[in-house]
N, CA, C and O atoms as a GROMACS GRO file, in nm:
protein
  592
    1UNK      N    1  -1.303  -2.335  -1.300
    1UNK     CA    2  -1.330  -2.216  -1.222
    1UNK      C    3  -1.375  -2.253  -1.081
    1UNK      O    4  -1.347  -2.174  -0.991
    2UNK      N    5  -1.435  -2.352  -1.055
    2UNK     CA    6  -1.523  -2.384  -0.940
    2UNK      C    7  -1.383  -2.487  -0.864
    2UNK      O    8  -1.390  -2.548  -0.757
    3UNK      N    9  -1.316  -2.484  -0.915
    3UNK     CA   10  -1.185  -2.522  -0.857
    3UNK      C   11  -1.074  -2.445  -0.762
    3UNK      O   12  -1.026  -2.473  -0.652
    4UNK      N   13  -1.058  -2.348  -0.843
    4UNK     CA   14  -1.032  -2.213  -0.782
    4UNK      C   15  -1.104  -2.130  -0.672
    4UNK      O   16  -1.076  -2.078  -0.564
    5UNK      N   17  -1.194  -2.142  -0.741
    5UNK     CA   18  -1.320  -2.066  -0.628
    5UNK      C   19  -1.286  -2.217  -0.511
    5UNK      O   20  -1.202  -2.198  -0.424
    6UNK      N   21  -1.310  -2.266  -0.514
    6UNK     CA   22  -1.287  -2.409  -0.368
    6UNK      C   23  -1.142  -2.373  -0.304
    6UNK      O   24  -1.152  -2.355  -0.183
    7UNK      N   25  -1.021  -2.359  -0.349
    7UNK     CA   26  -0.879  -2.322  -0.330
    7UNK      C   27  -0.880  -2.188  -0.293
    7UNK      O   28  -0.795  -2.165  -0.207
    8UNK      N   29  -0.938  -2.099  -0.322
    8UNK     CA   30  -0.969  -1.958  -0.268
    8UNK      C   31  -1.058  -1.969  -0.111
    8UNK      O   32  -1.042  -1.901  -0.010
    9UNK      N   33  -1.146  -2.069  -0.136
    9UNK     CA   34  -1.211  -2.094   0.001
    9UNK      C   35  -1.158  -2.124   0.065
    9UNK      O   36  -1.136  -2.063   0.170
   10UNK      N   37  -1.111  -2.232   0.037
   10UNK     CA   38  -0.985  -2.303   0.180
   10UNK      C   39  -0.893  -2.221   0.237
   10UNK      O   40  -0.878  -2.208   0.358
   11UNK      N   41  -0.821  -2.160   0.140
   11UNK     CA   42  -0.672  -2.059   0.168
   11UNK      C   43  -0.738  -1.919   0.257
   11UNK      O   44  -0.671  -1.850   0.333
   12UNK      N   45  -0.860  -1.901   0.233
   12UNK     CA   46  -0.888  -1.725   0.318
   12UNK      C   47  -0.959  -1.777   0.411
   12UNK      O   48  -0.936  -1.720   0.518
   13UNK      N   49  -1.062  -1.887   0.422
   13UNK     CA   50  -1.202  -1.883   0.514
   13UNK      C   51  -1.203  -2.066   0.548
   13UNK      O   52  -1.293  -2.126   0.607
   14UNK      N   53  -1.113  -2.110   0.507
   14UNK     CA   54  -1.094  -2.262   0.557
   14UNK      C   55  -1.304  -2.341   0.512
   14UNK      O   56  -1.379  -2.423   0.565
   15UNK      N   57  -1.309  -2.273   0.421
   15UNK     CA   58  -1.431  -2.339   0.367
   15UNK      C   59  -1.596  -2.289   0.442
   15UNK      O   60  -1.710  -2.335   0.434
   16UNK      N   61  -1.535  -2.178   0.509
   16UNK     CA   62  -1.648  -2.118   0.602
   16UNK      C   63  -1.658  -2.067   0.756
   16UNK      O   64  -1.721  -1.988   0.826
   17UNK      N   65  -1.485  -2.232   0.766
   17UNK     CA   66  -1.540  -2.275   0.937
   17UNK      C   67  -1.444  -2.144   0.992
   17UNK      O   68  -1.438  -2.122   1.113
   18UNK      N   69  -1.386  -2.076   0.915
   18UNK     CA   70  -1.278  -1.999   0.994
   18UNK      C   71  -1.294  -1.895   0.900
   18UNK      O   72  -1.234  -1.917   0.795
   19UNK      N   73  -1.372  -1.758   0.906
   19UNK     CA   74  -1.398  -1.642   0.807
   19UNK      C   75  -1.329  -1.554   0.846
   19UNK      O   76  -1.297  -1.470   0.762
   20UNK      N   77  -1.268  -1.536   1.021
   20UNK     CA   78  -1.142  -1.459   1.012
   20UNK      C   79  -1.032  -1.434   0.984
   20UNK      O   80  -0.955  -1.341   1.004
   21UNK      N   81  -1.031  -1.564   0.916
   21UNK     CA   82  -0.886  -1.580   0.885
   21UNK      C   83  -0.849  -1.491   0.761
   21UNK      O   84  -0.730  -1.464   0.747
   22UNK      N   85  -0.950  -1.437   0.657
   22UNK     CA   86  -0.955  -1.411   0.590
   22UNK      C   87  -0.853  -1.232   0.680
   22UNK      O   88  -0.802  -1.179   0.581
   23UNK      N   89  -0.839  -1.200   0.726
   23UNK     CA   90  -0.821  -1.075   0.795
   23UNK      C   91  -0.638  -1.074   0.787
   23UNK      O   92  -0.571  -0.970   0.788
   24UNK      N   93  -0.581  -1.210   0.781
   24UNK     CA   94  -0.473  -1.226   0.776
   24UNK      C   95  -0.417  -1.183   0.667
   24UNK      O   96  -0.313  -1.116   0.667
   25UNK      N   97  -0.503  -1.229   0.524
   25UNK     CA   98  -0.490  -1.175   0.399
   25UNK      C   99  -0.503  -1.029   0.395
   25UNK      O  100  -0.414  -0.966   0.338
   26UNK      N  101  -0.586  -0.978   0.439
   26UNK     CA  102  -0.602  -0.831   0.433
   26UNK      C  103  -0.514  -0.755   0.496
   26UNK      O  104  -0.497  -0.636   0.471
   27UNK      N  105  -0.448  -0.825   0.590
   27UNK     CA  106  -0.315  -0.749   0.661
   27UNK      C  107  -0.207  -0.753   0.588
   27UNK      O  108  -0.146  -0.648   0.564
   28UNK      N  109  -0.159  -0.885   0.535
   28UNK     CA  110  -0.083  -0.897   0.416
   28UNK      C  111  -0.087  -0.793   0.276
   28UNK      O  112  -0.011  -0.706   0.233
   29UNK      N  113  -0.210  -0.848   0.234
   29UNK     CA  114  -0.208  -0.693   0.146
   29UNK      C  115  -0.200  -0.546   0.174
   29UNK      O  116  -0.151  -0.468   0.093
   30UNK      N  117  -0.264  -0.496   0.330
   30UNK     CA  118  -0.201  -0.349   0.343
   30UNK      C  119  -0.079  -0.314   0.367
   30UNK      O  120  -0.022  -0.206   0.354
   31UNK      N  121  -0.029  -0.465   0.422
   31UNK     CA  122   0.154  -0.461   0.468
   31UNK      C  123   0.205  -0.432   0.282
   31UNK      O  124   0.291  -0.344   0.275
   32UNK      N  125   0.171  -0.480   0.168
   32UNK     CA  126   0.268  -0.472   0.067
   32UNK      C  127   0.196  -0.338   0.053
   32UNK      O  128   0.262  -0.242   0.093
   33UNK      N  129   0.064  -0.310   0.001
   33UNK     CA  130   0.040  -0.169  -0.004
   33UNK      C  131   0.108  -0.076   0.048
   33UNK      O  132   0.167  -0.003  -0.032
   34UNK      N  133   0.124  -0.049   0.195
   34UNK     CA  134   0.189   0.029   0.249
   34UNK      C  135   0.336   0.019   0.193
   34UNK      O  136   0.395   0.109   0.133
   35UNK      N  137   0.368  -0.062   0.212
   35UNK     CA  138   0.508  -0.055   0.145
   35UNK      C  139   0.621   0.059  -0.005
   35UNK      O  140   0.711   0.142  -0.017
   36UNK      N  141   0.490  -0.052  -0.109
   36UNK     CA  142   0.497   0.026  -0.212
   36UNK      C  143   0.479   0.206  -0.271
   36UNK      O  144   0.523   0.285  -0.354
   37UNK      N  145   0.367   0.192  -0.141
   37UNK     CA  146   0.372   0.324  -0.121
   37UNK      C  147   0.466   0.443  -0.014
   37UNK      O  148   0.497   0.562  -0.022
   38UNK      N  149   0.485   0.340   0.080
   38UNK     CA  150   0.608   0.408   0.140
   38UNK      C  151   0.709   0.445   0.036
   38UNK      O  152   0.749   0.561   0.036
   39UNK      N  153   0.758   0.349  -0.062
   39UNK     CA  154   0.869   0.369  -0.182
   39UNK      C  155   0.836   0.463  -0.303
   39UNK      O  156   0.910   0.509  -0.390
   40UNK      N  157   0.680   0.479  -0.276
   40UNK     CA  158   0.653   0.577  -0.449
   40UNK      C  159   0.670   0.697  -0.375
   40UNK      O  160   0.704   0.795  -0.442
   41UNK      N  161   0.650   0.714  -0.224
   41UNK     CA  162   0.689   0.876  -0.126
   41UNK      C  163   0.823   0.934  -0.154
   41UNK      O  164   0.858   1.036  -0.212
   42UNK      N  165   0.915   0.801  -0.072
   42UNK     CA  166   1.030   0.819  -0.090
   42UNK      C  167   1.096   0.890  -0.220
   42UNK      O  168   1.169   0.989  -0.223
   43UNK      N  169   1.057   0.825  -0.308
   43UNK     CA  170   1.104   0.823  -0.477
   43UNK      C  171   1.065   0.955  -0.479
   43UNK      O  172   1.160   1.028  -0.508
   44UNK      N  173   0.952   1.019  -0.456
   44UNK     CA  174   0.902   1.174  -0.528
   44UNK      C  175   0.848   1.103  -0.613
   44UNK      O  176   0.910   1.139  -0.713
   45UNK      N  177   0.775   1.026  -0.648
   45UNK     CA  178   0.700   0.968  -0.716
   45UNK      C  179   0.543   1.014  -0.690
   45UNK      O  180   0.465   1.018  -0.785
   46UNK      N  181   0.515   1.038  -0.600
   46UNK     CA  182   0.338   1.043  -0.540
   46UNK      C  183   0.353   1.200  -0.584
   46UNK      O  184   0.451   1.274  -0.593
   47UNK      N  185   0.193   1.220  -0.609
   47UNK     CA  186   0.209   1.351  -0.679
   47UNK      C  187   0.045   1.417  -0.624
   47UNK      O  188  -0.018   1.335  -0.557
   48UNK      N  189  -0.004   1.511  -0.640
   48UNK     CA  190  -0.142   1.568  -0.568
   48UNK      C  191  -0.252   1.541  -0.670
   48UNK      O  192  -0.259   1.584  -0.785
   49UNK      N  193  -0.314   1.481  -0.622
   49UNK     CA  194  -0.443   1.406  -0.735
   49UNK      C  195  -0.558   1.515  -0.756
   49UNK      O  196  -0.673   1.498  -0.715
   50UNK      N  197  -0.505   1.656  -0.841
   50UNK     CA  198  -0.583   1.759  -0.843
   50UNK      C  199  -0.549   1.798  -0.983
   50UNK      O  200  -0.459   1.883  -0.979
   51UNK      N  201  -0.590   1.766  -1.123
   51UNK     CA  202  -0.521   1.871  -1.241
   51UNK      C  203  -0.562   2.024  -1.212
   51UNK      O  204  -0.581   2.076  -1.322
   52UNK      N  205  -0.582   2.110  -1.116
   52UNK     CA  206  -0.582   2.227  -1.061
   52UNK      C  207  -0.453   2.251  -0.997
   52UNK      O  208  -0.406   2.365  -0.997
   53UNK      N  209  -0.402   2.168  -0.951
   53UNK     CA  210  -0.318   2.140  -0.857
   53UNK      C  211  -0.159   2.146  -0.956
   53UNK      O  212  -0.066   2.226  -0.954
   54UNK      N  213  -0.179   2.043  -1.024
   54UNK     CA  214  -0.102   1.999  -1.150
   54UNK      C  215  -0.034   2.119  -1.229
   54UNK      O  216   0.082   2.155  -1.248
   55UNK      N  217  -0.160   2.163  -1.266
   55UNK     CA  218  -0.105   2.279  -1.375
   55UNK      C  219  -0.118   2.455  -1.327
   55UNK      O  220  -0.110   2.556  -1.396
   56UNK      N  221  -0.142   2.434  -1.158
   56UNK     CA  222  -0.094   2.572  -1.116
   56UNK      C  223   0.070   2.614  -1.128
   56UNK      O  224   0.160   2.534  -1.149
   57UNK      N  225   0.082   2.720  -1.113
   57UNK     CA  226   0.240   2.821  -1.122
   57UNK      C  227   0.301   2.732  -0.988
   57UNK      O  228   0.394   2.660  -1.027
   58UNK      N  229   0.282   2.723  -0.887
   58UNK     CA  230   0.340   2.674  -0.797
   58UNK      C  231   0.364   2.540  -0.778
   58UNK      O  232   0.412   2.524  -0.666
   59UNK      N  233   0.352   2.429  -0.843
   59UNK     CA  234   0.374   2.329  -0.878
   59UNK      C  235   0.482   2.338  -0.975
   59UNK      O  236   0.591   2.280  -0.969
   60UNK      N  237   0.442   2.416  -1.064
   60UNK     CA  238   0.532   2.389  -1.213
   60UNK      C  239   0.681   2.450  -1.106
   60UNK      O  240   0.780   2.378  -1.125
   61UNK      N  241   0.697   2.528  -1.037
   61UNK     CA  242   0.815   2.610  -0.963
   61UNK      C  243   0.871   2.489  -0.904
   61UNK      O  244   0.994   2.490  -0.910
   62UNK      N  245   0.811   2.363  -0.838
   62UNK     CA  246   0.913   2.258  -0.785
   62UNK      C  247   0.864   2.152  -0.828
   62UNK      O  248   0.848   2.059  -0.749
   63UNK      N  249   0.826   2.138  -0.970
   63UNK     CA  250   0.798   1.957  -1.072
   63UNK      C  251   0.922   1.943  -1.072
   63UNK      O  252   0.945   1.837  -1.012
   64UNK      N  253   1.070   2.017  -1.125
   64UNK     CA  254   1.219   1.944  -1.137
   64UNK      C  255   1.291   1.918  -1.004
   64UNK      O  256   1.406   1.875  -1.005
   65UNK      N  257   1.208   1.950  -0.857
   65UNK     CA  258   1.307   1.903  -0.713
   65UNK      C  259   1.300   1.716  -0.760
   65UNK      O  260   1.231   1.649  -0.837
   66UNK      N  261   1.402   1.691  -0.673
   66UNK     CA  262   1.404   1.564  -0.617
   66UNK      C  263   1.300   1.525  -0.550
   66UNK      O  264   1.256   1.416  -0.588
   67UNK      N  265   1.225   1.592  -0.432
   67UNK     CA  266   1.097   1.518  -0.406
   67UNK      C  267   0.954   1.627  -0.422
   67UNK      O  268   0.905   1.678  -0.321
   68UNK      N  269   0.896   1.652  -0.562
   68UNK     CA  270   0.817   1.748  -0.591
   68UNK      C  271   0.712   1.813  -0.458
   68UNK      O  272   0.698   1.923  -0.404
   69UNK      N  273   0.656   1.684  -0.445
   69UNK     CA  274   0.578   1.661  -0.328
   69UNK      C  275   0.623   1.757  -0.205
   69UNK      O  276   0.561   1.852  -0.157
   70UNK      N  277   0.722   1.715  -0.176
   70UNK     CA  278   0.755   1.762  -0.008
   70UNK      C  279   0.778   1.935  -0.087
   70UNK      O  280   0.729   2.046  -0.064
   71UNK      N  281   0.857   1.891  -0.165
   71UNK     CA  282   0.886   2.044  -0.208
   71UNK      C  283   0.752   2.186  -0.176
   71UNK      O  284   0.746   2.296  -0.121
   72UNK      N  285   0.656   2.086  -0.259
   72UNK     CA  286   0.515   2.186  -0.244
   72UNK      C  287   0.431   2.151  -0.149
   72UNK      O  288   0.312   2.154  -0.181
   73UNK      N  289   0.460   2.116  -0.031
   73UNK     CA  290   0.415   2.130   0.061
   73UNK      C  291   0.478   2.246   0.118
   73UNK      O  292   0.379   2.314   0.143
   74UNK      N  293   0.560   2.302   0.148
   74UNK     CA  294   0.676   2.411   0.176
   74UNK      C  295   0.575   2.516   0.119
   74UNK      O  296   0.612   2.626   0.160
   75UNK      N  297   0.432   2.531   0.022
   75UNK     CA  298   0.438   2.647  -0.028
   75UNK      C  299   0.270   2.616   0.060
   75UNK      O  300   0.215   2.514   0.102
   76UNK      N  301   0.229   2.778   0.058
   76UNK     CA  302   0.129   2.784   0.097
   76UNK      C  303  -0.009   2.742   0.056
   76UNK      O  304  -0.108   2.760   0.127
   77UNK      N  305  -0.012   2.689  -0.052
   77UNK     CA  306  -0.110   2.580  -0.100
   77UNK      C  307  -0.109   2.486  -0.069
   77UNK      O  308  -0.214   2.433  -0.035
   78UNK      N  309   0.048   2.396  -0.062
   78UNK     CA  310   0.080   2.275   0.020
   78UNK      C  311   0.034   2.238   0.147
   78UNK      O  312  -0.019   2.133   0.184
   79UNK      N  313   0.072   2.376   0.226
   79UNK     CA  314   0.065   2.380   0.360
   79UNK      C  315  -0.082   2.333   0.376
   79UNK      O  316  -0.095   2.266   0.479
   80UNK      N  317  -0.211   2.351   0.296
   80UNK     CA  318  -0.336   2.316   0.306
   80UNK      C  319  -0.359   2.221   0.313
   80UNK      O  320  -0.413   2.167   0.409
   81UNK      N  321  -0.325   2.172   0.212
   81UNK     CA  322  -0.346   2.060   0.111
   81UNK      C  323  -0.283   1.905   0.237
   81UNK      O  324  -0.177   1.888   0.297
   82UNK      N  325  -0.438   1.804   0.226
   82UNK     CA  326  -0.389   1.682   0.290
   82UNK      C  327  -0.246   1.604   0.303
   82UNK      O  328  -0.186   1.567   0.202
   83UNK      N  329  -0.196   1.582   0.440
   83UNK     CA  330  -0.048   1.528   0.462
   83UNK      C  331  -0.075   1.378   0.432
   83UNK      O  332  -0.147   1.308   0.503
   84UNK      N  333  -0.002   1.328   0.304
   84UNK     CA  334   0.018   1.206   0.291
   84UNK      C  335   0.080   1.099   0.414
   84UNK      O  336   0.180   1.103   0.485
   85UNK      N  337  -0.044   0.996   0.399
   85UNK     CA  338  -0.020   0.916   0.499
   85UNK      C  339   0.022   0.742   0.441
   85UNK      O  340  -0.061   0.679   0.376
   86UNK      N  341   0.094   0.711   0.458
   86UNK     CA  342   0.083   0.577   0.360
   86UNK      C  343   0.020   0.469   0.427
   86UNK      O  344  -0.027   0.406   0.332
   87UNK      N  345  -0.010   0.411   0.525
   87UNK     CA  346  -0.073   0.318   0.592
   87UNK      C  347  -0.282   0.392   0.598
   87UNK      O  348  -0.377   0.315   0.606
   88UNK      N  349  -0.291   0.482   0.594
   88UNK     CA  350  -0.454   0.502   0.521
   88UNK      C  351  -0.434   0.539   0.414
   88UNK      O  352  -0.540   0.596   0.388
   89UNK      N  353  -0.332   0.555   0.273
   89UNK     CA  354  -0.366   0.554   0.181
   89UNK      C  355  -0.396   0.370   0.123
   89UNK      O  356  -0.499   0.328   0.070
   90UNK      N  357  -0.270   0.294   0.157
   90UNK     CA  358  -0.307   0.179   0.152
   90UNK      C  359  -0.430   0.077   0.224
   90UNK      O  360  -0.454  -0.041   0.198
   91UNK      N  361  -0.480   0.145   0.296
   91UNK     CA  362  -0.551   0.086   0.367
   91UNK      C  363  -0.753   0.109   0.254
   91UNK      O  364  -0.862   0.051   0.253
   92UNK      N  365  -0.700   0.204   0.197
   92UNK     CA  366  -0.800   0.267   0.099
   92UNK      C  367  -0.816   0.156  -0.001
   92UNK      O  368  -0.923   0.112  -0.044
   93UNK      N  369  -0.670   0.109  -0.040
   93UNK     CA  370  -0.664   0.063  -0.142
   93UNK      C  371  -0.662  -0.063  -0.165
   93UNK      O  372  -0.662  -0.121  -0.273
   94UNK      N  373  -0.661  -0.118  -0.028
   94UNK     CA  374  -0.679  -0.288  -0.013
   94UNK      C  375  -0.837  -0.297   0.020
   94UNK      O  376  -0.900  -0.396  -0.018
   95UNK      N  377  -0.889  -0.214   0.078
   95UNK     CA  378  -1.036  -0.194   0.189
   95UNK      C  379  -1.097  -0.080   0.115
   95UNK      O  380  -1.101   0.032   0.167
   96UNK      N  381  -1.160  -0.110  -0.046
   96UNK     CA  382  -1.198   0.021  -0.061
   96UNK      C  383  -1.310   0.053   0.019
   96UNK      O  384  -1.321   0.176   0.027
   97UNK      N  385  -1.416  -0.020   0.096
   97UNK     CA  386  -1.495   0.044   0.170
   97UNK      C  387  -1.459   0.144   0.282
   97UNK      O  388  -1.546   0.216   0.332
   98UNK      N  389  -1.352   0.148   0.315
   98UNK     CA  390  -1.328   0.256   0.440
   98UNK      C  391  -1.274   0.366   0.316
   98UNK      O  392  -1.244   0.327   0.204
   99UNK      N  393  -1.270   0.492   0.356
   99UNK     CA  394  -1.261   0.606   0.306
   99UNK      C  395  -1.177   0.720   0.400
   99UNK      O  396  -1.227   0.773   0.499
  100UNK      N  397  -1.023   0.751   0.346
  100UNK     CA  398  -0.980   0.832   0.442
  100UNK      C  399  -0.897   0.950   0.358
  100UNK      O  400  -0.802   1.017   0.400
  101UNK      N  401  -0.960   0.955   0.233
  101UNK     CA  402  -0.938   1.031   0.199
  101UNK      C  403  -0.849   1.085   0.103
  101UNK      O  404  -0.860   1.179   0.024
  102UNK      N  405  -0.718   0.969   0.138
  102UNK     CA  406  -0.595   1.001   0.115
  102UNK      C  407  -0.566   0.972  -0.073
  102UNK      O  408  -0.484   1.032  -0.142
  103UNK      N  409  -0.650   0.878  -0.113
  103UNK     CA  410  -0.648   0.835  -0.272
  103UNK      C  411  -0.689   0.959  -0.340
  103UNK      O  412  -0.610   0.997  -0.427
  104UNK      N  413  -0.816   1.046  -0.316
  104UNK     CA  414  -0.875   1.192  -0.376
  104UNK      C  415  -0.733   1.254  -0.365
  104UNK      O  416  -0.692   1.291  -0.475
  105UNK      N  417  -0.646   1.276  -0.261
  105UNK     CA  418  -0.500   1.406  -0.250
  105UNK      C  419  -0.450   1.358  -0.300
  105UNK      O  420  -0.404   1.437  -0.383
  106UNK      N  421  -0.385   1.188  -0.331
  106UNK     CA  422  -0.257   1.190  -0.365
  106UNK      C  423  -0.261   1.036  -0.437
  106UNK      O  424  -0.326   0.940  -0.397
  107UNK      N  425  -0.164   1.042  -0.567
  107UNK     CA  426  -0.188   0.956  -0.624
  107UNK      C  427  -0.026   0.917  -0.712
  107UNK      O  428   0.070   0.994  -0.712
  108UNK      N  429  -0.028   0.824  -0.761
  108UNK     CA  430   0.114   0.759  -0.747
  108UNK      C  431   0.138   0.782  -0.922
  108UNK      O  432   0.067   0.734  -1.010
  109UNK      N  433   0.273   0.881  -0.940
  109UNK     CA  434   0.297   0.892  -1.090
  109UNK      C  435   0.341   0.829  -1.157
  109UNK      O  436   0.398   0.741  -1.093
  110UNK      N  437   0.363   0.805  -1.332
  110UNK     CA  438   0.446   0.692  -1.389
  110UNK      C  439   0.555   0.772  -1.447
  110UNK      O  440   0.641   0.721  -1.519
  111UNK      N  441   0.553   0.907  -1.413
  111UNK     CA  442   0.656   0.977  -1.513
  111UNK      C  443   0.758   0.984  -1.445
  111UNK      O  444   0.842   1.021  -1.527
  112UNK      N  445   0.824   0.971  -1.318
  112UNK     CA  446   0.906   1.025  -1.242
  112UNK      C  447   0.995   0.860  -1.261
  112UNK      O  448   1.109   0.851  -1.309
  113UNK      N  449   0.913   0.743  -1.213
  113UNK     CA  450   1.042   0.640  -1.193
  113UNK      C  451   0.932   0.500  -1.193
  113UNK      O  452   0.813   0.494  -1.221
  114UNK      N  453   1.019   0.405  -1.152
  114UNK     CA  454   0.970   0.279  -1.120
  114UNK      C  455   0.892   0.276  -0.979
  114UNK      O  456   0.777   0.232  -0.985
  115UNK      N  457   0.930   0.308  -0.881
  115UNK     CA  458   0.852   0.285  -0.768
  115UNK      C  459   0.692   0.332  -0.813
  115UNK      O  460   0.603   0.247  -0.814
  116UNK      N  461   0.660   0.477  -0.851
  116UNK     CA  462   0.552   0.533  -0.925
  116UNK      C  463   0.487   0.461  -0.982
  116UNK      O  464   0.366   0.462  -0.957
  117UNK      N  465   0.531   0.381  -1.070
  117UNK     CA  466   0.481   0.312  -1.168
  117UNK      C  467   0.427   0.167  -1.141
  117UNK      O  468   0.336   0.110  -1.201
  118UNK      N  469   0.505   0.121  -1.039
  118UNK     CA  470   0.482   0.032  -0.974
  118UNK      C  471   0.395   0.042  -0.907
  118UNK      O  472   0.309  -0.038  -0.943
  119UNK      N  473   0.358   0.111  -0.806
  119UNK     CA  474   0.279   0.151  -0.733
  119UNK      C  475   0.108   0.160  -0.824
  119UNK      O  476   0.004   0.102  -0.794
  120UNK      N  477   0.138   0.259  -0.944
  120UNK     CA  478   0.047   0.250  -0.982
  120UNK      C  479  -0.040   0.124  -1.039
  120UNK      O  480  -0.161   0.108  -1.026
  121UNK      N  481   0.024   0.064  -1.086
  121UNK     CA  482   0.001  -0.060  -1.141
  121UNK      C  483  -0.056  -0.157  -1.071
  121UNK      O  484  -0.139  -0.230  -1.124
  122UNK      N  485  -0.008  -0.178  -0.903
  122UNK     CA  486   0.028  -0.241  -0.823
  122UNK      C  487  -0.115  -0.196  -0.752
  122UNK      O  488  -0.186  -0.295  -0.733
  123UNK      N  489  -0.165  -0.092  -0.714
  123UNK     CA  490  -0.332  -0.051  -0.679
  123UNK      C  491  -0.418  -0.126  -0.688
  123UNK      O  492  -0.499  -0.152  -0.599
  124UNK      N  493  -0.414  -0.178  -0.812
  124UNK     CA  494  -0.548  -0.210  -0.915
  124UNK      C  495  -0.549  -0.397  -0.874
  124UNK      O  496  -0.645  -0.462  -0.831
  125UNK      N  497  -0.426  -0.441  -0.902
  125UNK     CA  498  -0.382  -0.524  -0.836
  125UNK      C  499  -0.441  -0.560  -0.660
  125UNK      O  500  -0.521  -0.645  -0.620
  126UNK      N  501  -0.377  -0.475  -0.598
  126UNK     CA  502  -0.419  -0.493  -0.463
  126UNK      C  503  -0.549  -0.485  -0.417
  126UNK      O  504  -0.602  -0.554  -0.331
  127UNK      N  505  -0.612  -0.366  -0.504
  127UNK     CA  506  -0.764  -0.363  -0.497
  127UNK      C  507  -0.898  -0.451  -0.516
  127UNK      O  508  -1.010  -0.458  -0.466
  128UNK      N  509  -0.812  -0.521  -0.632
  128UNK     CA  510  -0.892  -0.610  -0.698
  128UNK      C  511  -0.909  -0.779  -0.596
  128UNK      O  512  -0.995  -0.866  -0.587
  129UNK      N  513  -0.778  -0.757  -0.539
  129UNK     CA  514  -0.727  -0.873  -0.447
  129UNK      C  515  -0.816  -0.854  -0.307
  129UNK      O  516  -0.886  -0.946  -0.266
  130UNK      N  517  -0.808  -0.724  -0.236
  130UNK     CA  518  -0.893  -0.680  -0.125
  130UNK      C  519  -1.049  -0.710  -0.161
  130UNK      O  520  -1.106  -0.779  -0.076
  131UNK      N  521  -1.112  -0.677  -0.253
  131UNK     CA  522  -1.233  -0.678  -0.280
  131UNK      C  523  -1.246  -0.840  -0.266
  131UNK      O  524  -1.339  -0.874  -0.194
  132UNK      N  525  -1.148  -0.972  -0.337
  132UNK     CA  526  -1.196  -1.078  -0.349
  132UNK      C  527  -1.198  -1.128  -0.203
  132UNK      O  528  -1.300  -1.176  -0.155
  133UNK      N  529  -1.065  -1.113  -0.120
  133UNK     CA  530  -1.097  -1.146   0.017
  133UNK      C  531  -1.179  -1.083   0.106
  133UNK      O  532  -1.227  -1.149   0.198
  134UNK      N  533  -1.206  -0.954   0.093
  134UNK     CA  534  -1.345  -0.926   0.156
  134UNK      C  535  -1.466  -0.976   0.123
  134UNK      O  536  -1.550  -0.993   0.212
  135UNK      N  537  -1.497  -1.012  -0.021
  135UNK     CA  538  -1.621  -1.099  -0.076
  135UNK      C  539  -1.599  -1.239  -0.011
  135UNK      O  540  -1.697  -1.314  -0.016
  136UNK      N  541  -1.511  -1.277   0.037
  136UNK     CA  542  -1.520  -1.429   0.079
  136UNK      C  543  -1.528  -1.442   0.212
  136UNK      O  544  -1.571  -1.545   0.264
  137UNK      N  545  -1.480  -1.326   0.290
  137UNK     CA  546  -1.522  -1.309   0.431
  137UNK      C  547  -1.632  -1.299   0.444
  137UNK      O  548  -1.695  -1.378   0.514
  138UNK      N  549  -1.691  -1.193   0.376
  138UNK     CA  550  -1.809  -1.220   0.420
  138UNK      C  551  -1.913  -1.331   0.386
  138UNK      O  552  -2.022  -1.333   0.442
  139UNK      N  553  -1.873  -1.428   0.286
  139UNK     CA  554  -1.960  -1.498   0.224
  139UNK      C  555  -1.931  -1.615   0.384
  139UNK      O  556  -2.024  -1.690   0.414
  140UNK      N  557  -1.840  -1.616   0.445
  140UNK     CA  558  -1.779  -1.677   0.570
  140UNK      C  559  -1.820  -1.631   0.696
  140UNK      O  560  -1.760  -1.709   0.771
  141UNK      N  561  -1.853  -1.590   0.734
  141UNK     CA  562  -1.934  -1.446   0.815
  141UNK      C  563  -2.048  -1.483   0.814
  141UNK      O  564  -2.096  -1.518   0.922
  142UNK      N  565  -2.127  -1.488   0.698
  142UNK     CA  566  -2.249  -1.502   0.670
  142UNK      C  567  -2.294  -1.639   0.688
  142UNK      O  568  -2.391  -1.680   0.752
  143UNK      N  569  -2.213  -1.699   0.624
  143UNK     CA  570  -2.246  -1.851   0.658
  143UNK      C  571  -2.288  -1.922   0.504
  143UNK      O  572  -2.336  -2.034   0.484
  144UNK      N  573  -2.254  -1.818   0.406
  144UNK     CA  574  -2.314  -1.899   0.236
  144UNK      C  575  -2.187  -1.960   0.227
  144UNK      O  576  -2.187  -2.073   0.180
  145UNK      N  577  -2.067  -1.907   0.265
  145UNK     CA  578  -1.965  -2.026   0.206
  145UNK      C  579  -1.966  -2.089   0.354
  145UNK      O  580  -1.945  -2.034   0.462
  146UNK      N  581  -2.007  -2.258   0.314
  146UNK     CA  582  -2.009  -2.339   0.396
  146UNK      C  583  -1.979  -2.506   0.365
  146UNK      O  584  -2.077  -2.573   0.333
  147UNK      N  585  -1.850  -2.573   0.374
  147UNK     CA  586  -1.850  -2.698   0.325
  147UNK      C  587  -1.817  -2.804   0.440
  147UNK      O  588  -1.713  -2.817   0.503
  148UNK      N  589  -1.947  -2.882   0.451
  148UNK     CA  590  -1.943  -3.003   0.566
  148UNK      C  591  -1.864  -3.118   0.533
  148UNK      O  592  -1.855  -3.212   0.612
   0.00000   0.00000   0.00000
């Protein structure tokens, strides 16, 4: 383990002497984030992260379009309701400390296709990945990860 943890140091924070580097990683991961989520949009895959939302009459009227989503935006609940952004939804999801909102509106389905599913899967993943390179930045930052 303490092997890894040393190979994790080197590869994000060069052992301390370089903690920005770690920022490169984090760009990397919002670049695939964004991505994936650009593709679960595309797909009609992303869906409104509300079971209010879900199981109103006006949803159920465009769940069978090709892109549900855009569809119910077209309706006057939509029209309210937060415009999906994919570069701050991913940015949520690599960086959960910033908050923009976009994960509470909208959230990536498994019933519609693969991108969805992917996506979903692919979050937890990215999240879990953001949290470790932000824990090592700052441990780089700070000055606890330090090897002379």
């Amino acid at each position: 383990m303490s092997r890894a943890v040393a190979c994790a140091s080197y590869l994000l924070i060069d052992y301390g002497h370089r903690p920005l580097k770690a920022l490169w990683s984090l760009l990397a991961l919002w670049l695939i984030a964004t991505m994936l989520a650009h593709f679960a949009w595309k797909a009609g895959d992303m869906v409104p992260n509300s079971d209010v939302i879900l199981t109103s009459e006006n949803w159920a009227a465009v769940h069978d379009a090709d892109h549900p989503a855009m569809a119910w935006e077209a309706t006057p609940e939509g029209a309210s309701w937060e415009t999906f952004n994919r570069y701050a939804w991913a940015a949520y999801v690599v960086i959960p400390i910033l908050d923009f909102g976009q994960t509470q509106a909208w959230t990536p389905t498994t019933a519609r296709g693969w991108a969805g599913c992917t996506l979903w899967w692919g979050k937890w993943v990215l999240s879990a990945a953001g949290w470790i390179v932000l824990a090592f930045a700052a441990a780089g930052v700070t000055g606890v990860a330090r090897r002379d």
